[in-house]
C-alpha positions as a Python dict, from the first residue, in 0.01 Angstrom:
ca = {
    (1, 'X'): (0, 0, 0),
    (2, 'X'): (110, 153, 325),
    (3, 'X'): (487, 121, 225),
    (4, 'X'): (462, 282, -113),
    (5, 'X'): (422, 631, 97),
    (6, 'X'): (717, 563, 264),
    (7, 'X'): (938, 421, -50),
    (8, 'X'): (886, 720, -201),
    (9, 'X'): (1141, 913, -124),
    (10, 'X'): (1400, 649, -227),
    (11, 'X'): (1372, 748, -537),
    (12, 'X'): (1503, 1092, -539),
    (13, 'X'): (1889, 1080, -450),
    (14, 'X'): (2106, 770, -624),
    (15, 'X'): (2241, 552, -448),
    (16, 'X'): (2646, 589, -387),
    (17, 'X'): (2884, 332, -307),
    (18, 'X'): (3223, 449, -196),
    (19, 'X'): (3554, 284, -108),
    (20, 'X'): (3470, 130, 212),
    (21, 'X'): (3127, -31, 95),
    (22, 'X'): (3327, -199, -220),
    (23, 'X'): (3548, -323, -3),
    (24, 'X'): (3289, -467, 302),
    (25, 'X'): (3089, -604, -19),
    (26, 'X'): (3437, -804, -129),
    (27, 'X'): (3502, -950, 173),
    (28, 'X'): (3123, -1067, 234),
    (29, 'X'): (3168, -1275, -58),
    (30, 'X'): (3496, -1428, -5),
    (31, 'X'): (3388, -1559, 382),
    (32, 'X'): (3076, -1673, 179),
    (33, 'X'): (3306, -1844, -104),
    (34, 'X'): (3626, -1932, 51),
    (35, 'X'): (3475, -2194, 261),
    (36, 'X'): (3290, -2337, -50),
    (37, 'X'): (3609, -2379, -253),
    (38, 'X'): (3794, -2533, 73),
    (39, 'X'): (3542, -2821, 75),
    (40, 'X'): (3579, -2856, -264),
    (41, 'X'): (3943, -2901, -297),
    (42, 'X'): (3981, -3087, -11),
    (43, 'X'): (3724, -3341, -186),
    (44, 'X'): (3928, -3306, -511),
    (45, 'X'): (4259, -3391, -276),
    (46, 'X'): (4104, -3710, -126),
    (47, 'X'): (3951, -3836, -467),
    (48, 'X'): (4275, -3784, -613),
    (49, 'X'): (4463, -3977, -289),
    (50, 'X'): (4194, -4241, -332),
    (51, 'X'): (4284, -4302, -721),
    (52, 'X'): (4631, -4247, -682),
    (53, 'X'): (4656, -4498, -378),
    (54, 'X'): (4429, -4768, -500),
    (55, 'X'): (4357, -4723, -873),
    (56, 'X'): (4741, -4639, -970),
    (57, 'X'): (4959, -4896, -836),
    (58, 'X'): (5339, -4853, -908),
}
């Protein structure tokens, strides 16, 4: 209940987000995603090694 005194005042300007925070919000998720789609496609480049090498013989 304490915190609803202090939240208050949130409330009466809107938040803005310029240039700069659009940008630092961008780049967040791509060191959050890039990684993520690495793994992934180097998983998708040994599976398709694996079938080509093995599977596919010619």
């Amino acid at each position: 209940m304490k915190n609803n005194k202090l939240n208050k005042n949130l409330g009466d300007e809107p938040v803005k987000l310029e240039f700069k925070d659009v940008i630092a919000m961008i780049i967040a998720a791509f060191e959050v995603l890039f990684p993520i789609a690495l793994v992934f496609a180097g998983i998708m480049g040994l599976a398709f090694f694996i079938l080509l090498k093995f599977w596919i013989k010619g």
